[in-house]
N, C-alpha and C positions, 0 to 999 in steps of 0.2 A: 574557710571560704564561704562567700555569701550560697546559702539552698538555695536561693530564688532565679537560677538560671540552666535550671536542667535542660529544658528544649534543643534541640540541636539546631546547631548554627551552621557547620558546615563541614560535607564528607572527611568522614577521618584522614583520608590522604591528601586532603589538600589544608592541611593547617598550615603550611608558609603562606598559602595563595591568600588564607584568611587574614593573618598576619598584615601582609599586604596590606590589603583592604582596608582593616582595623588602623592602621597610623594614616591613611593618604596615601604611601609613596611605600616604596620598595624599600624595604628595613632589615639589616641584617644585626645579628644578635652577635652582643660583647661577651668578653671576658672581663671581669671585674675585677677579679683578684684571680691573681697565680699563686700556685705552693710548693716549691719544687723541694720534697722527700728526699731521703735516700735511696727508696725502693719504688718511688713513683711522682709524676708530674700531674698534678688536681689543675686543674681551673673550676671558677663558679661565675656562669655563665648567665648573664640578665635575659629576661623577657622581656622588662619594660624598652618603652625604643632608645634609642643610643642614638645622641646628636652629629651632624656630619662630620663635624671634625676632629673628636676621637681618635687615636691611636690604638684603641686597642686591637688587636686581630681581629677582622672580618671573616664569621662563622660563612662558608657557601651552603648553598640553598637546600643542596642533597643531606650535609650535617645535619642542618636545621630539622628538615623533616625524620632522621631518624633518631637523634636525640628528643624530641619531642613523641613519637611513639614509646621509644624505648622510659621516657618517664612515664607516659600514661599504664604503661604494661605494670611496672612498679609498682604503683602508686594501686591501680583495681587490683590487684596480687593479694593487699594490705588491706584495704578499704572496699566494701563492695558497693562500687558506683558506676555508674553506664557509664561507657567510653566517652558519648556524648557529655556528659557533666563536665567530664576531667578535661574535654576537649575544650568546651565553652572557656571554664575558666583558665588555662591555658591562654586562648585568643582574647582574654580579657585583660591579659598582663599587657599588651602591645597599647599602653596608655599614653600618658606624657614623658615626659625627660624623667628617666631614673626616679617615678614618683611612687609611693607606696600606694595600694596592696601590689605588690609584683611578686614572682615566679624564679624560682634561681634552680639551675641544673648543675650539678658535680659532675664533671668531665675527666672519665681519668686520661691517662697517658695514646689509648689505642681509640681515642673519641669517640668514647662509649659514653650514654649517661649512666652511672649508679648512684645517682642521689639528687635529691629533692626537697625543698624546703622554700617556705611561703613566707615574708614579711608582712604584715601592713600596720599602721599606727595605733597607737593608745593612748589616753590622756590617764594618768595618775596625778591627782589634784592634792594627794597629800605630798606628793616630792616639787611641789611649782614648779614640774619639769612639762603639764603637759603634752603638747603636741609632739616637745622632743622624747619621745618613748614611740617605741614598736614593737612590737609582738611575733615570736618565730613559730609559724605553725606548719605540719602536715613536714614533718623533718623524718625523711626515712633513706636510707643506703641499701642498696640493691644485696638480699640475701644472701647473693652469694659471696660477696664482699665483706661480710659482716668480719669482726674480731680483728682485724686490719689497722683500728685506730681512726678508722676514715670516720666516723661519727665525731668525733673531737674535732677534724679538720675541717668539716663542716661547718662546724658551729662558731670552728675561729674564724671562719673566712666570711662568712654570714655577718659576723659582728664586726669585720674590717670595714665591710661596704655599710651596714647602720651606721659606724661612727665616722666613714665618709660622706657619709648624706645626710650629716647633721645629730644623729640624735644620740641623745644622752644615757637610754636603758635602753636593754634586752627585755622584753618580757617571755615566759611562756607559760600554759599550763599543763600539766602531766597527773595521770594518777598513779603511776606507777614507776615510774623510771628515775627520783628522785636520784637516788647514787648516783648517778651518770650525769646527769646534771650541776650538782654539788661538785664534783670533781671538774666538770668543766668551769666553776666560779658562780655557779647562781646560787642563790640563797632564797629560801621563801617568805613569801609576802603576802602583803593582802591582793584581796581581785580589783584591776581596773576594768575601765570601762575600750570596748573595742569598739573605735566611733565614727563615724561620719565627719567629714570636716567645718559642718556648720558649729558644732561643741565645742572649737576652741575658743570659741569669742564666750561661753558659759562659765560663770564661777563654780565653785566648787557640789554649792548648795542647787544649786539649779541641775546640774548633771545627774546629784544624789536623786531628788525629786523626779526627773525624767527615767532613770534606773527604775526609782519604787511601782511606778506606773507599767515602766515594762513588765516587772520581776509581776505585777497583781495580775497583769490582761496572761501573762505566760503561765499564772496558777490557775486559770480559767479552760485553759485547753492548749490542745498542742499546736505551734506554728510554726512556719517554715526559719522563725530566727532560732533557733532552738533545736539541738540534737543529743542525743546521745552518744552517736557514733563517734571510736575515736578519731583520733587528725593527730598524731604528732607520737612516732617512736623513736626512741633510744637508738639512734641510728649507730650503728659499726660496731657495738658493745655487747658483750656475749650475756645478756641480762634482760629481765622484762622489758619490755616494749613501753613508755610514756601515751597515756591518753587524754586525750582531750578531745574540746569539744568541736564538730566538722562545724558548726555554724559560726558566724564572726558575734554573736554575745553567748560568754558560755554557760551553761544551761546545769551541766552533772553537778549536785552537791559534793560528787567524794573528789571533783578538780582540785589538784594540789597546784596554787599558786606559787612563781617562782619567777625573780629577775636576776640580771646583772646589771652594774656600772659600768660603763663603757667608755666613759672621759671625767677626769675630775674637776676640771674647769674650760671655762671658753675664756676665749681674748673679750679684754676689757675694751671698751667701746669709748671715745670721748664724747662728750654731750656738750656743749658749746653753755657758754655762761649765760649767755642771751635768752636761749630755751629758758634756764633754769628758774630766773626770772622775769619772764613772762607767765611762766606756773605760778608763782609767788603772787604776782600782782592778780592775776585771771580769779586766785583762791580770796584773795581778798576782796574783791570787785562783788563777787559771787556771794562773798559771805555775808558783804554790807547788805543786798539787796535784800537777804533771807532773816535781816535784823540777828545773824548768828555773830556778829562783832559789832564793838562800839562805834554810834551813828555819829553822823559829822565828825569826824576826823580828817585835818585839812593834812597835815602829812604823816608818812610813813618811815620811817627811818629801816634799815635791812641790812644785815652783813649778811654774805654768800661766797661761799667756796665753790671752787671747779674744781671737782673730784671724778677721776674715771670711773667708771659706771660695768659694772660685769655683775652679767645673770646668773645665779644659782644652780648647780647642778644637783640636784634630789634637795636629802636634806638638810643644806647645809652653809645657812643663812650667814651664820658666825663666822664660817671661814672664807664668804667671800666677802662678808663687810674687812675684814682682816686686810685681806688683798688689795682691798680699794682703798682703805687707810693708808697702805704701803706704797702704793704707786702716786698717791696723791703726796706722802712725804718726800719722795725720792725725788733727789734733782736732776739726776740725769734719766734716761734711759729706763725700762724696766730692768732689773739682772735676774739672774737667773737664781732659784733657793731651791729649796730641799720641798720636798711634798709638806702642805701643811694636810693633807689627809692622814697618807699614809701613816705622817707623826703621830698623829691622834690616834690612829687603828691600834699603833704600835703599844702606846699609852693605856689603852685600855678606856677612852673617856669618849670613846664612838662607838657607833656601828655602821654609820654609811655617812658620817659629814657631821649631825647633828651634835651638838655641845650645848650644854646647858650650863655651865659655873663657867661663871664671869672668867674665876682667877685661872682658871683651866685654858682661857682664851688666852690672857695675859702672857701666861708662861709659854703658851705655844707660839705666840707671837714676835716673843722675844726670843728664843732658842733658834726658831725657824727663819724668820727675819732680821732678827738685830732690829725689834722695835721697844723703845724703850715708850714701857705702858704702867699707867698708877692708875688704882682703884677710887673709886670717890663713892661719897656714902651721897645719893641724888639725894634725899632730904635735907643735905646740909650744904645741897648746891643752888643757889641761887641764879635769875637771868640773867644779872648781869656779868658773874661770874664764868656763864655758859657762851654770853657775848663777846666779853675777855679773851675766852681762848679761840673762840673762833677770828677773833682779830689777829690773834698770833701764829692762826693756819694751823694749829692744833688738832687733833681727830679723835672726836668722841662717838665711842659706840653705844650704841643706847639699847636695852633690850626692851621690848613691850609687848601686849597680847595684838596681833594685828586681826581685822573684822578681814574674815576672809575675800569678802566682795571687793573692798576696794582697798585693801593693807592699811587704814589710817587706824587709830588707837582704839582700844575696846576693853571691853573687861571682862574676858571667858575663863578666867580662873589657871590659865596656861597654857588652857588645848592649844591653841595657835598661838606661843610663844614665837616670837620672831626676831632678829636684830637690823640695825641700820644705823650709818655714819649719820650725824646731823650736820648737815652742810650750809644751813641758812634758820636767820632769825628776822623775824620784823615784831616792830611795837611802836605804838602812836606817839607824837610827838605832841600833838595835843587838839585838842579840844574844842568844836564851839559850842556856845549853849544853843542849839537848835538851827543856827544858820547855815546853809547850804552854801558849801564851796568847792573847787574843783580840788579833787586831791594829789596829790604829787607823793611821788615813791623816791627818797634820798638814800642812795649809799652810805651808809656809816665809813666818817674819817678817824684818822687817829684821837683827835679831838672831841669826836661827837661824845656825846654825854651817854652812859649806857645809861640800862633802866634801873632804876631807884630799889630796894628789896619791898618799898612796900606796893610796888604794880601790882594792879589785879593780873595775876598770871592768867586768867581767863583772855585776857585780853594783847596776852606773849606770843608772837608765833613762833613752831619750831618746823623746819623744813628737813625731812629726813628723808636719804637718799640710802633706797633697801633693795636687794637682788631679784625680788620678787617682778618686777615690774622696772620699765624704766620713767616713769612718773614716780613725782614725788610723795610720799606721806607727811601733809600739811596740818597741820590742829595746834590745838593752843598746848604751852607748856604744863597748865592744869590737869589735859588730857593725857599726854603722857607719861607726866609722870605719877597719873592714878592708876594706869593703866600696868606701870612700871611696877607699881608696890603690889599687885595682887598677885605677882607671879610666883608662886609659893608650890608649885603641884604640876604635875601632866595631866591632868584629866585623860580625855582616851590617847593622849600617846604614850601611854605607860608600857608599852611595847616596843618602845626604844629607847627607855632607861635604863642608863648603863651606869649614870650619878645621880643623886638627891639633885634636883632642882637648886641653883644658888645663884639668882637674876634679881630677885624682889629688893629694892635699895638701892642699886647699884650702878653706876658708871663707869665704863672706862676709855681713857685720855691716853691717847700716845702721841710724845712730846716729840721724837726723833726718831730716827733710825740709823745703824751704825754701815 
């Protein structure tokens, strides 16, 4: 919870009245999620406000007030903070619609609270999950409840409502409570960042930079972003207590980082063919003025596919360019397959999505979908070649190192390996010597003449459509596939090598699907 709001806001016994106040209008508090046990009946109960037309149970005002004491009792038991604190940020939770940082109460069966636990967001800019990550903090089960199992049910019901409100990870940090955690599914990771909502529009490099600036002014002295005290135990488990840190950026060096996965993919989204070239044309326009492609060129020739479009969940680039190859070959309907994660987990060639060998993608492609996929050595691929199959509605994965800022091509030795369908090509059809004319953008027909092998590839566009973003990665075919051959290494992701790297060369084509 944010330290900057200790002051009191308003007598301890009128926290519904504040409540009140805090949304406009007279607000009563949901049930989110139900659990109904063998030996008992949980609800996890919202702070944030609950829109009028809900179904869920309407908590009455007297509940409200004594569930809300009875967590504040809890919670100072654990933690020594004024009533006032717990109280603020309580009346803090009464924000927009179901929006993060919010407040969640465990309600057993006799609508009593014994449990407590804080959501709000986090950006992790190594999983391109971003904004979709949250962080579960200040997670405790009333003492006397403990050994029960209700700390596991907590945490399930906590992460039913995350991955109804969208997001993709759990995060938390603990120094102590690891086993208990690990058993409930998290694994430890690195530390993100716990953020404000203006850092989601920041890349990856800009957030680091805004971090280092914190992490130097916080070595300087002590500040109210910054605690030691913990925020987060081992609720219901007969075992050390998990600590973390009470402030939203966490501050203890001995923090043991730790998330879960919470969904392994989202629905694929259509993106209309119009959009796509319009990107197409906008990068070219753009490029002629910056003299970064060949001047006077009176037309453009372009093939493009309309291929559905689904965003990445963590790290796991290769399996949803996969997905989007397979929905794009499929003539009917999407159907239903087998997990392409899971397979991999099973496999032995992941640990959270990421794949790195091409042929590893292949076979899983093929096993899991009935996609029939050949390897091609990209050195010995040429544009017109690449033109070819995309005439034929073909699906080529392309691996490359993408510039974290905007995914287009780069050459960082593999740290930010990436993959992407290539869905669109353009190249000039010709030339004038210096004279200005209006240029016009043609669809390649069955007839159009593709490009020659001895075209300056500088001068080839390759339009690649990656999970990262729903904008395209535009650059010349020069660029990609220099970008393609240096993929030789992880650099710092060598902590999610589970295979040698086997990208650099390589393409892969999937002609069908069974």
């Amino acid at each position: 919870w944010p330290a900057n709001s200790c002051k009191r806001q308003a007598p301890l016994r009128s926290i519904p009245m504040a409540l009140s106040e805090s949304s406009g209008r007279r607000r009563a508090l949901k049930a989110v999620s139900v659990q109904e046990l063998p030996d008992a009946h949980l609800k996890l109960v919202s702070l944030c406000q609950s829109s009028e037309d809900e179904t869920s149970e309407a908590m009455s005002a007297r509940l409200q007030e004594e569930w809300l004491l009875q967590a504040i009792a809890i919670l100072k038991a654990h933690w020594s903070r004024s009533e006032s604190f717990y109280e603020s940020q309580l009346v803090q939770s009464a924000g927009l619609l179901r929006v993060l940082p919010c407040s969640y109460l465990l309600i057993s069966a006799a609508d009593r609270c014994i449990g407590h636990l804080r959501m709000e967001e986090t950006f992790d800019s190594s999983t391109s999950s971003g904004g979709a990550c949250c962080a579960c903090t200040f997670v405790i089960v009333d003492p006397d409840m403990r050994g029960k199992g209700l700390g596991r049910n907590l945490m399930a019901m906590a992460e039913k409502e995350a991955t109804d409100l969208g997001y993709h990870y759990m995060y938390l940090w603990t120094k102590d409570a690891v086993p208990f955690y690990t058993r409930c599914g998290y694994r430890v990771c690195q530390q993100v960042s716990i953020f404000r909502p203006v850092l989601k529009s920041l890349d990856d490099r800009k957030i680091s930079t805004l971090e280092g600036m914190l992490a130097a002014k916080l070595m300087r002295g002590p500040s109210l972003l910054a605690s030691k005290e913990p925020a987060s135990e081992a609720s219901g488990e007969k075992e050390a207590p998990a600590a973390a840190s009470a402030a939203s950026m966490p501050g203890a060096p001995d923090d043991i980082w730790m998330r879960k996965r919470l969904r392994e993919e989202v629905e694929a989204e259509a993106v209309p063919w119009d959009q796509r070239r319009q990107e197409l044309v906008d990068h070219i326009q753009r490029s002629e003025n910056t003299h970064d492609m060949p001047r006077c060129v009176s037309k453009w020739i372009f093939t493009l596919l309309e291929v559905p479009w689904q965003r990445q969940v963590g790290p796991s680039c290769a399996l949803a360019a996969v997905r989007m190859a397979r929905d794009s070959l499929l003539k009917e309907e999407p159907r239903a397959h087998a997990s392409l994660l899971a397979t991999a987990l099973e496999r032995g060639i992941t640990t959270d999505g990421e794949v790195y060998d091409l042929d590893d993608v292949r076979r899983l492609a093929g096993d899991v979908c009935g996609m029939q996929g050949k390897l091609f050595n990209l050195e010995e691929l040429h544009a017109g070649d690449i033109a070819a199959a995309l005439g034929r509605r073909q699906q080529l994965l392309l691996p490359y190192d993408a510039d974290p800022s905007n995914k287009f091509p780069a050459k960082l030795e593999g740290v930010h390996a990436h993959c992407g369908i290539v869905v669109g090509m353009a190249w000039p059809d010709r030339t004038l010597n210096g004279k200005f004319i209006q240029v016009s953008f043609v669809e390649a027909s069955p007839d159009t003449e593709l490009p020659a092998h001895t075209t300056d590839e500088k001068d080839i566009l390759l339009a690649v459509q990656h999970s990262a973003s729903r904008r395209l990665s535009i650059a010349s075919l020069k660029s990609f596939r220099d970008s393609n051959m240096q993929l030789r290494s992880f650099g710092e992701k060598g902590s999610f090598k589970v295979k040698e790297m086997n990208l650099a060369g390589k393409i892969l084509r999937f002609d069908s699907i069974d």
